[in-house]
C-alpha positions in Angstrom: -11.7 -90.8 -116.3 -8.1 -89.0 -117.2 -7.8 -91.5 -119.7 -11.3 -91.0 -121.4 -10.8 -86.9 -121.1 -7.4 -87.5 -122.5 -9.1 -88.8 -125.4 -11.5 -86.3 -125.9 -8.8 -83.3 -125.9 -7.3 -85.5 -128.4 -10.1 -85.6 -131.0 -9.5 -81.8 -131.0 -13.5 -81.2 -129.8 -13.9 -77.9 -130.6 -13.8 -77.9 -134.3 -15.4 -81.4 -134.0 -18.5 -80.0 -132.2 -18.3 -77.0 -134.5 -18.4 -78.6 -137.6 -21.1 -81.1 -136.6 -23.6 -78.1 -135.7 -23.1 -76.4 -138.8 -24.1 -79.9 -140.9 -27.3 -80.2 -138.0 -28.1 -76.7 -138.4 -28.5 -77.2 -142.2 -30.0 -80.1 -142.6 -32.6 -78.5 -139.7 -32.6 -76.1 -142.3 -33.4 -78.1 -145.6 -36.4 -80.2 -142.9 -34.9 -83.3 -143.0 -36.5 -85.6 -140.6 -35.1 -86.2 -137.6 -33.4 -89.2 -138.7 -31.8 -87.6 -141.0 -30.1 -85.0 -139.4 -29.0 -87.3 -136.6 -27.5 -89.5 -139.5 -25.8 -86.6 -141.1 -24.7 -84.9 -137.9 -23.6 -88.7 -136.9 -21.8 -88.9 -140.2 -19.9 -85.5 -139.5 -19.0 -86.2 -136.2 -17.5 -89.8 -136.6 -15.7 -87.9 -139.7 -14.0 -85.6 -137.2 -13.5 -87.4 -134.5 -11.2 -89.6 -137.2 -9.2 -86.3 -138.3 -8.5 -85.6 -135.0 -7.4 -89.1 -133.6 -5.8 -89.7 -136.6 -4.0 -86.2 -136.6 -2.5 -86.3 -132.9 -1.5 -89.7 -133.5 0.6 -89.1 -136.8 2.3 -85.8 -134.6 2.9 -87.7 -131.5 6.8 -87.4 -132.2 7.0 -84.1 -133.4 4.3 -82.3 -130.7 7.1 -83.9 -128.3 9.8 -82.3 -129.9 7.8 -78.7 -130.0 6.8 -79.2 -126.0 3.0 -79.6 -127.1 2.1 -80.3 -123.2 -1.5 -79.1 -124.1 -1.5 -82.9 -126.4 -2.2 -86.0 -124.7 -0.4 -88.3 -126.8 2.7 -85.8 -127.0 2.3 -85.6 -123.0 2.3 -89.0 -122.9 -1.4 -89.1 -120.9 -2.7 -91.4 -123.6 -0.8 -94.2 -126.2 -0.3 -93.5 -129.4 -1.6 -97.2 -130.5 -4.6 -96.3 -128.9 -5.2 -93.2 -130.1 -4.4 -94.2 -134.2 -6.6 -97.1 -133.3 -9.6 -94.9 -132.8 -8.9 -92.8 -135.7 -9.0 -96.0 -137.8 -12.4 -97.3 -136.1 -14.1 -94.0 -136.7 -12.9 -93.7 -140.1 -14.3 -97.1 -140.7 -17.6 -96.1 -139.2 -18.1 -92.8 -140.7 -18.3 -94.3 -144.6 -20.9 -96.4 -143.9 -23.1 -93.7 -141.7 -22.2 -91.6 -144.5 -24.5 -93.5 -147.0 -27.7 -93.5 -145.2 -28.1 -90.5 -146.4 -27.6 -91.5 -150.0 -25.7 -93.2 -152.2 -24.3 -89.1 -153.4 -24.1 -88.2 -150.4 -22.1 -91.1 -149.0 -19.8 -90.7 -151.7 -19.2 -86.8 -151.1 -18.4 -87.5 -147.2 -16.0 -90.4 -148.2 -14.4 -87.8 -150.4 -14.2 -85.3 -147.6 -13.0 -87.8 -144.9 -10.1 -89.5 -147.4 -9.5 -85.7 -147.8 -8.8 -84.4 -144.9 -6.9 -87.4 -143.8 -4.5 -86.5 -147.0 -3.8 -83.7 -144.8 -2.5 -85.6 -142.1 -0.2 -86.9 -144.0 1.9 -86.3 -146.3 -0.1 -82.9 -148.0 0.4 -80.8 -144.4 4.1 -79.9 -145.0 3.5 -78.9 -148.7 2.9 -76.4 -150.8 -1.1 -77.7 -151.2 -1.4 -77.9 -147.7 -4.5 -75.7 -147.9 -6.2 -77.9 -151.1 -7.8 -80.9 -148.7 -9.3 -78.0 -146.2 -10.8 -76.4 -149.2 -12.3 -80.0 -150.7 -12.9 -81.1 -147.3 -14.8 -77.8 -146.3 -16.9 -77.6 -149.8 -17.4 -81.0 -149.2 -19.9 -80.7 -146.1 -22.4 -78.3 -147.1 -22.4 -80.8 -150.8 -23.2 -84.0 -148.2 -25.9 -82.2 -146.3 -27.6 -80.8 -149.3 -27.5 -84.1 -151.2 -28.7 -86.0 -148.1 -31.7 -83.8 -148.3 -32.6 -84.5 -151.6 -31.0 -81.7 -153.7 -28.8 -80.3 -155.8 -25.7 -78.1 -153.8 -25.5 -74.7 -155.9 -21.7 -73.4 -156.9 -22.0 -70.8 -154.5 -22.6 -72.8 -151.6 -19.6 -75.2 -152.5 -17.6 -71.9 -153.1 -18.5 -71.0 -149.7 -17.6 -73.9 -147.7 -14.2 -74.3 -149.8 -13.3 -70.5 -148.8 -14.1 -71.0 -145.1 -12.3 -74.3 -145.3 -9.7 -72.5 -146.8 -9.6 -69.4 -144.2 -9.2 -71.8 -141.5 -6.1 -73.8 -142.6 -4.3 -70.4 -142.0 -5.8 -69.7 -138.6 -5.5 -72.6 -137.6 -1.7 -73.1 -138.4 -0.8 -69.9 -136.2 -0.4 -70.9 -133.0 2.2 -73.6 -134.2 3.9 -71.7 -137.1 7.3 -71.3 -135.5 7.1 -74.7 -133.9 6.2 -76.1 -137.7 9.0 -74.2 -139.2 11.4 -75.4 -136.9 10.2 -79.6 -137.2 10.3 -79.2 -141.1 6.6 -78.7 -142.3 6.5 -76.3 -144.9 2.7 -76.0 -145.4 1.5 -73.0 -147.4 0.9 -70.7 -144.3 4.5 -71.4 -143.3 5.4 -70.0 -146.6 3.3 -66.9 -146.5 4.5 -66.3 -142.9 2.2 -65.2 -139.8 1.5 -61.7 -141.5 0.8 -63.4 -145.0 -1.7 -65.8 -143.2 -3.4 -63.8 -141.3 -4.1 -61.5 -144.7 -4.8 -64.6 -146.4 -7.2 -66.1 -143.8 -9.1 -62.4 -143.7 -9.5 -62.5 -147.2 -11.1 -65.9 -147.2 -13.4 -65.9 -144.3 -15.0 -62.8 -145.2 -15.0 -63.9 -148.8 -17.2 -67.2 -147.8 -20.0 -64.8 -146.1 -20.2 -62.5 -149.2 -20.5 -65.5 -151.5 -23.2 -67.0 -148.8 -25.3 -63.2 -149.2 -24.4 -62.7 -153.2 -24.5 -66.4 -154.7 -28.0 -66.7 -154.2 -30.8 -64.9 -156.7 -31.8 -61.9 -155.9 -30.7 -59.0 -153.9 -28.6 -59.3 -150.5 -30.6 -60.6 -147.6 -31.2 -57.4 -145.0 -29.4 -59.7 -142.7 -26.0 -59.5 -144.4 -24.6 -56.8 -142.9 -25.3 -57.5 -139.3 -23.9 -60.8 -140.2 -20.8 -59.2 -141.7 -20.7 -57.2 -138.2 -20.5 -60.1 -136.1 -18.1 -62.4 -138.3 -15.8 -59.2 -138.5 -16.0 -59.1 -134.3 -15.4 -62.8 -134.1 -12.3 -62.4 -136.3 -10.9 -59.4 -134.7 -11.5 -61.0 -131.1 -9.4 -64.0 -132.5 -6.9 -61.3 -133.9 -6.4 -59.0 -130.8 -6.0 -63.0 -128.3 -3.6 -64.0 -130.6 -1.6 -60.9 -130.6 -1.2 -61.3 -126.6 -0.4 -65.2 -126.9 1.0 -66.2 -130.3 0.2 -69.8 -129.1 -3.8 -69.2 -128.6 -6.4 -71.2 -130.0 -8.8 -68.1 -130.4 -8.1 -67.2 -133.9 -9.4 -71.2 -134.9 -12.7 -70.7 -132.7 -13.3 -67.9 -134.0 -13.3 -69.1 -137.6 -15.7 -72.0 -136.1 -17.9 -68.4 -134.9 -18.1 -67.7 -137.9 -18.8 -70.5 -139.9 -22.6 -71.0 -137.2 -22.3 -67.1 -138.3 -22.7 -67.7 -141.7 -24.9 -70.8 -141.5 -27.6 -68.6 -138.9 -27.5 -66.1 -141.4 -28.3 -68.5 -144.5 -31.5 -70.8 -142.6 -32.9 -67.0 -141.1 -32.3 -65.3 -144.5 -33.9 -68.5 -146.3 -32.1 -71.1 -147.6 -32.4 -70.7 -151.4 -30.9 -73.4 -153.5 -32.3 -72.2 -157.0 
């Protein structure tokens, strides 16, 4: 059982589950049938699950050297082999789930997958560290759409790649001394902790106002209490990781406000003119 929850911790769950309801909620949204979203939710979740694995295994050695006790593999709780192995065998099953819902779609969450795995290495200690989030991000709302049927708008895409983009400097705070001092030089490491967390502000709120102004027409009513909320989720995150420059809050509560954002959209209508 240690093993097994080992594992799990691993395959970072939280943005894994995150991510997966947000594609579920939309395809809900666009009334796929029920095979579908379990294939596209299937899809997303193998997709991170493989990130993860893939991730923790890659930064076994370094975590190590940064006293990540909170990572299994670092800890030693779990083998590396095992771990990478896992990442490879869910990478292998994500392309093919990834194509029953299209031949488009399978395509788009190949792309997003071989993405975000170019994050793991070698793009995370460069300059364009933030590039495979944004791809990655724009990526899953382009998948979900196209398994339904139709065509993603530019707004949408500009939207995901935004939130995608917001959370690659969240989620970098915790470790940004730690990164510093093993030699990645990401982009957030550049702009600092104050330069991130403008940066990351900037973006997140950025994907809600292109989710309320992208599509025809005036504002839903709903985007304001929507901006309300996100702005609470993000100063909750803010104020936790001002008491413990090592907590995870700020990165769940960019995941807060990505469901945010998608309740907003499937309540307000989901508009794809």
């Amino acid at each position: 059982m240690s093993v097994a929850i080992s594992l799990l911790r691993a395959s970072h769950p939280e943005p894994a589950a995150g991510v997966t309801a947000v594609a579920v909620l939309l395809s809900l949204g666009l009334d796929r049938p029920v095979p579908g979203v379990i294939a596209a939710g299937a899809t997303v979740l193998a997709s991170q699950l493989s990130i993860g694995w893939v991730n923790d295994a890659l930064d076994a050695e370094r975590d190590a050297a940064a006293g990540r006790t909170d990572k299994p593999v670092a800890a030693g709780k779990v083998s590396r082999r095992l771990v990478a192995a896992l990442g490879a065998a869910a990478a292998v099953v994500c392309v093919p789930l990834g194509f029953l819902s299209g031949w488009q779609a399978g395509l788009v969450s190949a792309l997003a997958l071989a993405s975000a795995l170019l994050y793991d290495w070698p793009l995370k200690a460069t300059a364009v560290s933030v590039l495979p989030y944004a791809v990655s991000f724009a990526c899953l709302p382009a998948f979900v759409v196209l398994g339904a049927g139709k065509t993603p708008p530019v707004w949408l895409l500009a939207a995901g790649a935004l939130l995608g983009a917001g959370a690659h400097f969240v989620n970098t705070l915790p470790d940004l001394d730690a990164d510093v001092r093993t030699g990645i030089r990401g982009l957030p490491q550049r702009f600092g902790r104050r330069g991130s967390l403008v940066a990351a502000a900037v973006l997140l709120l950025g994907a809600t106002a292109a989710l309320a102004l992208g599509p025809p027409g005036p504002p839903a009513v709903l985007f304001w209490p929507a901006l309300a909320l996100a702005l609470i989720a993000l100063f909750w995150g803010w104020y936790r990781m001002n008491r413990d420059t090592t907590s995870r809050a700020p990165f769940l509560a960019v995941i807060a406000v990505a469901l945010i954002d998608v309740v907003f959209l499937l309540i307000s209508g989901l508009n794809l003119d």
